[in-house]
Biopython code that builds the backbone (N, CA, C, O; Angstrom):
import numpy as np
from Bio.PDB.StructureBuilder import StructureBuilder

atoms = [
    (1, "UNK", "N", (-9.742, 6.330, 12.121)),
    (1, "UNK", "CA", (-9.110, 5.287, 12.896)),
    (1, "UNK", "C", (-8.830, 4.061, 12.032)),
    (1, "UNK", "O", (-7.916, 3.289, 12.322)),
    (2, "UNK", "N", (-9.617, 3.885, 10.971)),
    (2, "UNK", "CA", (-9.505, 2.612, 10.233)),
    (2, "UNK", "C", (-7.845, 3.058, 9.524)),
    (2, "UNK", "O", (-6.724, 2.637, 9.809)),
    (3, "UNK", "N", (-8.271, 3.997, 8.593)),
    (3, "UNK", "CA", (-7.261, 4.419, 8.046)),
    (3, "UNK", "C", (-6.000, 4.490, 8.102)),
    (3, "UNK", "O", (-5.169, 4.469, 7.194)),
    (4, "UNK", "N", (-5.849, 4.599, 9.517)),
    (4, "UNK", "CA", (-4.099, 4.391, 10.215)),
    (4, "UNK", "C", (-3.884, 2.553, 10.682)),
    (4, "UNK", "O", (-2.883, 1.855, 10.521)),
    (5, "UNK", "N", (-5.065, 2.223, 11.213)),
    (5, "UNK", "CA", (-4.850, 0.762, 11.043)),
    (5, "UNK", "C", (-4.692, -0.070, 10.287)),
    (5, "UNK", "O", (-4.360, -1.181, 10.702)),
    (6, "UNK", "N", (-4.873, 0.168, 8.894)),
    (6, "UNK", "CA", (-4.676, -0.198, 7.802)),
    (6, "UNK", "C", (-3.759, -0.169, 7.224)),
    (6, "UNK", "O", (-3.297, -1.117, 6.589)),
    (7, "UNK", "N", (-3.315, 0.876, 7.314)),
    (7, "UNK", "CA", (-1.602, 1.244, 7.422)),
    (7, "UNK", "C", (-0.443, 0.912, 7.955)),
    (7, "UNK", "O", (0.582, 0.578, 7.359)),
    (8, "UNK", "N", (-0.677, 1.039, 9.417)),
    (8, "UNK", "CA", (-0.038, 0.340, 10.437)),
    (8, "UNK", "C", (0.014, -1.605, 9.966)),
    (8, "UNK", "O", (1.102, -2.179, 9.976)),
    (9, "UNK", "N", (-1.034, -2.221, 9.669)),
    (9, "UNK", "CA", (-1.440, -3.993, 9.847)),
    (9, "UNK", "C", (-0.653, -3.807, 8.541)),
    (9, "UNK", "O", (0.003, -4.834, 8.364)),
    (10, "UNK", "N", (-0.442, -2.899, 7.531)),
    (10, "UNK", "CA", (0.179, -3.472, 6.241)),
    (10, "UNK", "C", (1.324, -3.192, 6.253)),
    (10, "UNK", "O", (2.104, -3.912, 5.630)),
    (11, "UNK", "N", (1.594, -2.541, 6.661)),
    (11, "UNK", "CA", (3.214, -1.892, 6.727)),
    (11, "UNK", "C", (3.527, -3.157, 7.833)),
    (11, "UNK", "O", (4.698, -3.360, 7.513)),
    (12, "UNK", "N", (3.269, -4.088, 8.865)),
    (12, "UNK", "CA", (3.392, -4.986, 9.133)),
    (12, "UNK", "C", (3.733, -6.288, 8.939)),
    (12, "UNK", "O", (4.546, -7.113, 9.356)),
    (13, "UNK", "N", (2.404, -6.145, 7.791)),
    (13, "UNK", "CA", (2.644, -7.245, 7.113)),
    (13, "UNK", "C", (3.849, -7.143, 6.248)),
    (13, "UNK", "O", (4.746, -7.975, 6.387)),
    (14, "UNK", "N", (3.937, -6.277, 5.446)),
    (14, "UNK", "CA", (5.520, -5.737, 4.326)),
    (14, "UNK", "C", (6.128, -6.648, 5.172)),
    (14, "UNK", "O", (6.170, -7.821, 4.802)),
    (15, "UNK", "N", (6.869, -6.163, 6.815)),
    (15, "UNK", "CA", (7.886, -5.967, 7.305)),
    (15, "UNK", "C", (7.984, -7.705, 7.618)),
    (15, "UNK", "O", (9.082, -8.260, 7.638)),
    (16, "UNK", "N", (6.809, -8.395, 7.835)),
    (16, "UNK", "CA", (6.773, -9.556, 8.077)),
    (16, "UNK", "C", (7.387, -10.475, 6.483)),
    (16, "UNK", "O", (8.105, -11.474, 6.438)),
    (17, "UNK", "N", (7.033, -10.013, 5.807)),
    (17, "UNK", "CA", (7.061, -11.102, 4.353)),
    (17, "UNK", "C", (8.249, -10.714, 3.983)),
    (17, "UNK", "O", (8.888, -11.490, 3.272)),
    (18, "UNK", "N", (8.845, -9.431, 4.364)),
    (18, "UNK", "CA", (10.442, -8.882, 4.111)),
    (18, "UNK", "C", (11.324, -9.853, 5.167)),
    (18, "UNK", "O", (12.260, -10.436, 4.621)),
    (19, "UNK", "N", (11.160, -10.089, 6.525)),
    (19, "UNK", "CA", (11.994, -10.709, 7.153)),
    (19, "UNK", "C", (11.222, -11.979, 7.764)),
    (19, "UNK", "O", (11.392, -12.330, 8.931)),
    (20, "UNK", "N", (10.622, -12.436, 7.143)),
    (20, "UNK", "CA", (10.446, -14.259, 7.161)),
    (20, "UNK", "C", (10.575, -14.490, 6.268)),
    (20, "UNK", "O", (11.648, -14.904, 5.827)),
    (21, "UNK", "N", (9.564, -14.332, 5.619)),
    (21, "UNK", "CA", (9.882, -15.195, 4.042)),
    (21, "UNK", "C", (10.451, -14.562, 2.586)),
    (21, "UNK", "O", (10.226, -14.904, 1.426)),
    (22, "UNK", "N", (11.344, -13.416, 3.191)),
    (22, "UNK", "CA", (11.783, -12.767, 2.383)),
    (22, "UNK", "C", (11.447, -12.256, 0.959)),
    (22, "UNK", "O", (12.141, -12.459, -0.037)),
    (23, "UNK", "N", (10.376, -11.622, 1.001)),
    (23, "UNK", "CA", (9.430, -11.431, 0.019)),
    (23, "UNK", "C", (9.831, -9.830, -0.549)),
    (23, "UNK", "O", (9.786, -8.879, 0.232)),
    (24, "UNK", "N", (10.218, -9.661, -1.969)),
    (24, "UNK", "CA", (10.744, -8.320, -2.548)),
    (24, "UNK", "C", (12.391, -8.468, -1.321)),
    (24, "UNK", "O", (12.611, -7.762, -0.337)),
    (25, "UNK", "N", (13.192, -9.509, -1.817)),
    (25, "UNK", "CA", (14.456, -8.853, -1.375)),
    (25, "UNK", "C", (15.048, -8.356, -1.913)),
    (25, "UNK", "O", (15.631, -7.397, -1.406)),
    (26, "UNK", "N", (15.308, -8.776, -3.566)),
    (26, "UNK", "CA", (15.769, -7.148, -4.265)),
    (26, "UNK", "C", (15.644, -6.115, -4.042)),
    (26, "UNK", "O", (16.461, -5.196, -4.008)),
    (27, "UNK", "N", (13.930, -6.171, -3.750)),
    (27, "UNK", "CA", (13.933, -4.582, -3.683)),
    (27, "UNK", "C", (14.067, -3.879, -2.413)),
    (27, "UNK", "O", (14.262, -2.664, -2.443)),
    (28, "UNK", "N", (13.982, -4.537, -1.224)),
    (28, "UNK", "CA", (14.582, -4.425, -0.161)),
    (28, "UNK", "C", (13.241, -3.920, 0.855)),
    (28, "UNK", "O", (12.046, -4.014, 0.575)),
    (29, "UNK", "N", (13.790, -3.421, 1.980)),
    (29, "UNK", "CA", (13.111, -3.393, 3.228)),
    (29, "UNK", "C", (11.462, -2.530, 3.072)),
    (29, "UNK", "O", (10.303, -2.932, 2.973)),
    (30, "UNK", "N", (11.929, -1.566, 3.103)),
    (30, "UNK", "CA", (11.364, -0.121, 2.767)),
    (30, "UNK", "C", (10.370, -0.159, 1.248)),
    (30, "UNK", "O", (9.539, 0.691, 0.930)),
    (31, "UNK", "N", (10.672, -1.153, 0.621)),
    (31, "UNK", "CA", (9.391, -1.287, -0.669)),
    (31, "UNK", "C", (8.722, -2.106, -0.225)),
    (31, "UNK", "O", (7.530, -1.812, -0.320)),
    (32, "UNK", "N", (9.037, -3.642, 0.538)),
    (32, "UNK", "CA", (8.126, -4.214, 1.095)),
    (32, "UNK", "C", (6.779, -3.498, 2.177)),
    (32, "UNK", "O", (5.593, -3.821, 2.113)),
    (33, "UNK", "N", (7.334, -2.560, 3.048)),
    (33, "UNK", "CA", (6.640, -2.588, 4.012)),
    (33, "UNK", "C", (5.790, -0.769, 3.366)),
    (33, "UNK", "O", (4.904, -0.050, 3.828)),
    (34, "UNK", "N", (6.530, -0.711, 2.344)),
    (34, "UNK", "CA", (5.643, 0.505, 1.399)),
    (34, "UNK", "C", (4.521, -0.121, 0.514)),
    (34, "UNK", "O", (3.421, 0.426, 0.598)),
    (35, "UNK", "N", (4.658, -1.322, -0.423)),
    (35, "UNK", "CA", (4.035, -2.353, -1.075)),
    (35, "UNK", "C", (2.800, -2.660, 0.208)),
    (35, "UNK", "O", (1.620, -2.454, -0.074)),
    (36, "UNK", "N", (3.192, -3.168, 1.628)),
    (36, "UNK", "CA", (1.848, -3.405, 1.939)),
    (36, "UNK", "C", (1.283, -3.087, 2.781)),
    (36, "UNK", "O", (0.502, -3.705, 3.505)),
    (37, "UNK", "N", (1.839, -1.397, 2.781)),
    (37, "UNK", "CA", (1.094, -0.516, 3.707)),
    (37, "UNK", "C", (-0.111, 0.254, 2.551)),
    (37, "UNK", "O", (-1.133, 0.801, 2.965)),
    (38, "UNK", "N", (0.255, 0.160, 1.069)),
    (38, "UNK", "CA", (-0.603, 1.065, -0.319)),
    (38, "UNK", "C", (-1.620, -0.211, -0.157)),
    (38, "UNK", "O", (-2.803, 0.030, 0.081)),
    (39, "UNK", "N", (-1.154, -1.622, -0.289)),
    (39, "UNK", "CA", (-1.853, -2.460, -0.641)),
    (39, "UNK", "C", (-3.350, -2.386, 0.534)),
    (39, "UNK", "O", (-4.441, -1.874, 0.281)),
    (40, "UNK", "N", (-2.973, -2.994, 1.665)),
    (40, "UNK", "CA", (-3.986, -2.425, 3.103)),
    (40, "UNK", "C", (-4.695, -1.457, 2.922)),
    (40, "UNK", "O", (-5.902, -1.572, 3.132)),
    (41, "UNK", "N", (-4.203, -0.345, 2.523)),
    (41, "UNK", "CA", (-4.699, 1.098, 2.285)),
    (41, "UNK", "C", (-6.093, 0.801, 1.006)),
    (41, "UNK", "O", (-7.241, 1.166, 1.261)),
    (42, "UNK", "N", (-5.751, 0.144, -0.249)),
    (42, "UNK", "CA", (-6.121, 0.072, -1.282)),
    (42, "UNK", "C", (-7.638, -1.569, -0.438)),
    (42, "UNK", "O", (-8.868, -1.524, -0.454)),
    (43, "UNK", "N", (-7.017, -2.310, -0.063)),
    (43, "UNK", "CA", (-8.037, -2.843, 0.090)),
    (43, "UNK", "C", (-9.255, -2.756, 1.180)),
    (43, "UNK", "O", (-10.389, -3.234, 1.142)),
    (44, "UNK", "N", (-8.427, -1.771, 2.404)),
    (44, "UNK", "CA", (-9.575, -1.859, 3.353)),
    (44, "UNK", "C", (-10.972, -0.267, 2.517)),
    (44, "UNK", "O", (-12.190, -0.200, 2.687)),
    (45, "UNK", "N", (-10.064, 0.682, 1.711)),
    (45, "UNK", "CA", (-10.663, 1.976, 1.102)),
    (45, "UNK", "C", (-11.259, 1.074, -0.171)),
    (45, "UNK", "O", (-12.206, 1.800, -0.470)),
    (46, "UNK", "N", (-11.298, 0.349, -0.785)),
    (46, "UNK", "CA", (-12.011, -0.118, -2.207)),
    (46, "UNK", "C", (-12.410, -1.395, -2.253)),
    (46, "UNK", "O", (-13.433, -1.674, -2.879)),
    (47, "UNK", "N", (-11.701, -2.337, -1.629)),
    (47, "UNK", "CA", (-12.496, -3.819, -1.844)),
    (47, "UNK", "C", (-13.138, -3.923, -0.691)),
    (47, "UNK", "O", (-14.163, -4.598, -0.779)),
    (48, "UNK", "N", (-12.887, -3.468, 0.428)),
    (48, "UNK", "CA", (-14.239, -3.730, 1.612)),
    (48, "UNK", "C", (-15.424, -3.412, 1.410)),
    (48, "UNK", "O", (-16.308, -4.233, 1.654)),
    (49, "UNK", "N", (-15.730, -2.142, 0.914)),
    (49, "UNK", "CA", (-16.903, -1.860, 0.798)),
    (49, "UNK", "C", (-17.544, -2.377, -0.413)),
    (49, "UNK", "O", (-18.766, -2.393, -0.564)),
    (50, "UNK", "N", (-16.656, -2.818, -1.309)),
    (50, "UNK", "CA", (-17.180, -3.572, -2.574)),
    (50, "UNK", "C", (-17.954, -5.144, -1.839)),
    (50, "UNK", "O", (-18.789, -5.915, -2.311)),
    (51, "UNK", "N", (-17.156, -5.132, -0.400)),
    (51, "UNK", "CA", (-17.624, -6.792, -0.568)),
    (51, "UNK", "C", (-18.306, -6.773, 1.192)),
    (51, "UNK", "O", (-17.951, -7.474, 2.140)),
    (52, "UNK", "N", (-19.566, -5.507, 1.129)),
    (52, "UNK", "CA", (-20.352, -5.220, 2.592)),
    (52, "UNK", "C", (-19.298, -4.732, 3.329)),
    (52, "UNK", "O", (-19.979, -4.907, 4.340)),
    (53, "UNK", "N", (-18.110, -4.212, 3.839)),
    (53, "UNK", "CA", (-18.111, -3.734, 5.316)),
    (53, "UNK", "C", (-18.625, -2.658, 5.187)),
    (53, "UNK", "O", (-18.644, -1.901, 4.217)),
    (54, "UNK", "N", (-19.343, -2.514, 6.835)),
    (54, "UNK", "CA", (-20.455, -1.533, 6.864)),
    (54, "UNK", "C", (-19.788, -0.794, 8.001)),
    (54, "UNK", "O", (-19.311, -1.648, 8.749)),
    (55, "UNK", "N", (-19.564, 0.337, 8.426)),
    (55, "UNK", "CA", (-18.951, 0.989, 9.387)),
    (55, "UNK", "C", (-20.184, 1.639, 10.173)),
    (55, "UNK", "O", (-21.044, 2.375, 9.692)),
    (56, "UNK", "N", (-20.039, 1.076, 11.856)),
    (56, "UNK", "CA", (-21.369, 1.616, 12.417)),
    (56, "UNK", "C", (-21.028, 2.940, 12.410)),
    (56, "UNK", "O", (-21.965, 3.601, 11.962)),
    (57, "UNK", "N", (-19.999, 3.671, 12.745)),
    (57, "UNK", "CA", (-19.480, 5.031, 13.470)),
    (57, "UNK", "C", (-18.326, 5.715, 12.778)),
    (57, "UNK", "O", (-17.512, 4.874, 12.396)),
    (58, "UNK", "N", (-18.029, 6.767, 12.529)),
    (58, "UNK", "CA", (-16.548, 6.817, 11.896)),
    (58, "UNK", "C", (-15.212, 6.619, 12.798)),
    (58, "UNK", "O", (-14.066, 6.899, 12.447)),
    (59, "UNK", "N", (-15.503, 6.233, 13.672)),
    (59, "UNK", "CA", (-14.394, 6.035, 14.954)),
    (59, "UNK", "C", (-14.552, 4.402, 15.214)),
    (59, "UNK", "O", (-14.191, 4.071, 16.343)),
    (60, "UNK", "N", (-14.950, 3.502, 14.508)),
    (60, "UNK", "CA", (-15.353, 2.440, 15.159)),
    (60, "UNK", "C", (-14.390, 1.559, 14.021)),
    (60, "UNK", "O", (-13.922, 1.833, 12.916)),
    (61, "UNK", "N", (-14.370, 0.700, 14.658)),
    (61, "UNK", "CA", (-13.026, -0.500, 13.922)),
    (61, "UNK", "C", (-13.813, -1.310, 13.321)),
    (61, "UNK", "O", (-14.807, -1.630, 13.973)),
    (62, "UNK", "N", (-13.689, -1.814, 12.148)),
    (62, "UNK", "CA", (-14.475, -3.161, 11.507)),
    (62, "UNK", "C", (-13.556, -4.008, 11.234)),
    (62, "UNK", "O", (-12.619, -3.862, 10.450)),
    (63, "UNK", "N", (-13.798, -4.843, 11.837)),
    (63, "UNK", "CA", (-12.987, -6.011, 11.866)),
    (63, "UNK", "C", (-13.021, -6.939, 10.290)),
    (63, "UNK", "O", (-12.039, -7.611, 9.974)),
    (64, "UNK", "N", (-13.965, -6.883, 9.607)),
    (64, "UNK", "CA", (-14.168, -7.522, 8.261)),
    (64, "UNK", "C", (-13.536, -6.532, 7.354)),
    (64, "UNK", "O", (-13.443, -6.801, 6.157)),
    (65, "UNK", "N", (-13.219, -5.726, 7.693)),
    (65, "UNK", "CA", (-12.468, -4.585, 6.119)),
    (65, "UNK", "C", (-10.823, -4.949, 6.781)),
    (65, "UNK", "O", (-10.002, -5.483, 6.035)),
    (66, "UNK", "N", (-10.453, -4.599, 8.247)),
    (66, "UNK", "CA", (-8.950, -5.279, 8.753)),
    (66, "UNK", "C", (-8.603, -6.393, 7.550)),
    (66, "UNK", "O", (-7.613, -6.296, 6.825)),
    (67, "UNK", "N", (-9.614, -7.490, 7.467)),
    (67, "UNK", "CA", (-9.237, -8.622, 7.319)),
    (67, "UNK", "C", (-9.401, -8.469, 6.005)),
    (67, "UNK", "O", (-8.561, -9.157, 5.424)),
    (68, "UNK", "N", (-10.094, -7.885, 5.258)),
    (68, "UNK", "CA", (-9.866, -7.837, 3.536)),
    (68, "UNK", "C", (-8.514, -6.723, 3.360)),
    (68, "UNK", "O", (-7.686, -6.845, 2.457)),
    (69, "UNK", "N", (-8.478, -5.724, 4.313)),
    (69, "UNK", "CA", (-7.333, -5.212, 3.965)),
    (69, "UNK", "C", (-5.991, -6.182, 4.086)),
    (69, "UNK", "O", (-5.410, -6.351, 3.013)),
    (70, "UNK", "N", (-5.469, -6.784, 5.143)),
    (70, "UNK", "CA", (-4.836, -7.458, 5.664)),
    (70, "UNK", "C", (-4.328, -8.610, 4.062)),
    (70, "UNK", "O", (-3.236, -8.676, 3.497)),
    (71, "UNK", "N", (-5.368, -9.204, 3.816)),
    (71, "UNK", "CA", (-5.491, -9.766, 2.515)),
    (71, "UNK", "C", (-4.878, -9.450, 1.211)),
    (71, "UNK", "O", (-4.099, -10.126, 0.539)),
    (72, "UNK", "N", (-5.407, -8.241, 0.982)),
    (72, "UNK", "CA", (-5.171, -7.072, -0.143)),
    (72, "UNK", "C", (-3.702, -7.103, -0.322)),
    (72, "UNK", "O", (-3.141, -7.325, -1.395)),
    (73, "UNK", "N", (-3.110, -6.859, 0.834)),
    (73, "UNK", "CA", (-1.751, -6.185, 1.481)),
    (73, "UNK", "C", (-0.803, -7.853, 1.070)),
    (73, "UNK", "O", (0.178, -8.074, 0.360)),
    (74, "UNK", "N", (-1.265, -8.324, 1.514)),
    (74, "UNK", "CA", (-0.511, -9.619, 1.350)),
    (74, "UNK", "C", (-0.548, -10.413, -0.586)),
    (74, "UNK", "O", (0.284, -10.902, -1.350)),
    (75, "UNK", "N", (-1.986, -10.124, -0.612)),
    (75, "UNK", "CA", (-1.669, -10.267, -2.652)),
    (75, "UNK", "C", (-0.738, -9.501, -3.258)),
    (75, "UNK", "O", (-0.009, -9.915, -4.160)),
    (76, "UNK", "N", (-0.710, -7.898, -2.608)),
    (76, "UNK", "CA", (0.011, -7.300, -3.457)),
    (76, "UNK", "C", (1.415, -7.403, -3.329)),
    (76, "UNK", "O", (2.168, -7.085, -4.249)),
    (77, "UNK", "N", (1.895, -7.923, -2.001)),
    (77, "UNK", "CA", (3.326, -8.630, -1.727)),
    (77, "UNK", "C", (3.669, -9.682, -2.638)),
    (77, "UNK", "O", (4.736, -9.873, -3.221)),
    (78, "UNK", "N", (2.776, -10.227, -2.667)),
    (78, "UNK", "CA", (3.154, -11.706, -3.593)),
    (78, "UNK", "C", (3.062, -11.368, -5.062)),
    (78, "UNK", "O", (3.420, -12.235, -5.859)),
    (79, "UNK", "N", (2.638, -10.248, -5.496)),
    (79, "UNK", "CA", (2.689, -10.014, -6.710)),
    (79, "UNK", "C", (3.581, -9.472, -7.085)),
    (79, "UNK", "O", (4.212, -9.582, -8.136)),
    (80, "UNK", "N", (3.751, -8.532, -5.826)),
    (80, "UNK", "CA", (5.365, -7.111, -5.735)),
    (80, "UNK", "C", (6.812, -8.656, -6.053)),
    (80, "UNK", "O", (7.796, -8.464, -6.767)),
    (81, "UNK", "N", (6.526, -10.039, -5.311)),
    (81, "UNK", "CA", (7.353, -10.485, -5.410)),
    (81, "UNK", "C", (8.120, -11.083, -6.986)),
    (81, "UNK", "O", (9.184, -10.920, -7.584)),
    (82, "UNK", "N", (6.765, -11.890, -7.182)),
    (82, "UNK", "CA", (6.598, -12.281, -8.321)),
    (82, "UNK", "C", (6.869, -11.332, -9.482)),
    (82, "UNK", "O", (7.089, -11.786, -10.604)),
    (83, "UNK", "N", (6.857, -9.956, -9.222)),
    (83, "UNK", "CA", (7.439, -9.578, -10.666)),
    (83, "UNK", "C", (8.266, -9.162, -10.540)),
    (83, "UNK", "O", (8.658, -8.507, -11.506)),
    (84, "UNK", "N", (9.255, -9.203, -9.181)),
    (84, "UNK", "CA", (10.636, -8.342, -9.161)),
    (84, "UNK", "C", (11.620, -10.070, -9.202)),
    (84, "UNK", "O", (12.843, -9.998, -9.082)),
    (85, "UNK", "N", (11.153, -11.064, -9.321)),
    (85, "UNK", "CA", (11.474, -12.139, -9.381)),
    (85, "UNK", "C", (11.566, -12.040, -11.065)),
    (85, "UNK", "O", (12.639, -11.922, -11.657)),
    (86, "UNK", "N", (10.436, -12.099, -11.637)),
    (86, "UNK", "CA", (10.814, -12.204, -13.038)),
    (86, "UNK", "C", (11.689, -11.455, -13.862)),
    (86, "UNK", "O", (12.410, -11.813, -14.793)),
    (87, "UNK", "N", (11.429, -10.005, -13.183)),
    (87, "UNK", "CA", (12.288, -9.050, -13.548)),
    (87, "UNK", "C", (14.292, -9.078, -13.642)),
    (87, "UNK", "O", (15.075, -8.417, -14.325)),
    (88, "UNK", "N", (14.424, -9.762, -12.994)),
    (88, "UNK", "CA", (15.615, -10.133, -12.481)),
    (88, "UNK", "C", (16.324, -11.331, -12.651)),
    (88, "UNK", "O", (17.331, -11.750, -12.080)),
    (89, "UNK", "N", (15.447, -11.930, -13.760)),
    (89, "UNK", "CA", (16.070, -12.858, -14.193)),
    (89, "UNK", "C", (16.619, -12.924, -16.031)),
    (89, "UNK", "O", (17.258, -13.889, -16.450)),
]
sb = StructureBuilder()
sb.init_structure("model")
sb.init_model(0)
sb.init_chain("A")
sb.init_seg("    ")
for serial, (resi, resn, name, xyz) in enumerate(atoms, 1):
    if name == "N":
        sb.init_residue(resn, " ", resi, " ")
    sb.init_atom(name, np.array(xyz, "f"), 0.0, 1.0, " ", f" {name:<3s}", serial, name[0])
structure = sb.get_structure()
């Protein structure tokens, strides 16, 4: 259950930083919301548990790995941005 939520909140977020603040518009729609659906993925599976989330159940939601994933997902946007920015110039 985490696993698809993580997915789902980042691929969100992509879609959010793609059409507000236009984040990776070179590279367009579909890398953003790919960028921070891996990113989510990458932080709620490797930096949560690096930094305590503890999962009572395997069906149970932790709200502290959401929020490091959520995080994760959003650095790696701003980084996805920042180098398709440099790249392109």
């Amino acid at each position: 259950m985490n696993i698809a939520l993580w997915i789902l909140c980042g691929a969100a977020i992509g879609w959010l930083g793609f059409a507000v603040f236009h984040a990776n518009a070179r590279s367009g729609l579909l890398t953003s919301v790919g960028i921070g659906a891996i990113g989510a993925l990458a932080g709620g599976m490797m930096i949560a548990p690096m930094l305590g989330a503890v999962i009572a159940s395997e069906n149970a939601i932790s709200p502290f790995s959401l929020v490091v994933a959520l995080a994760v997902a959003t650095a790696c946007l701003i980084i996805g941005n920042l180098l398709t920015s440099r790249v392109g110039r």
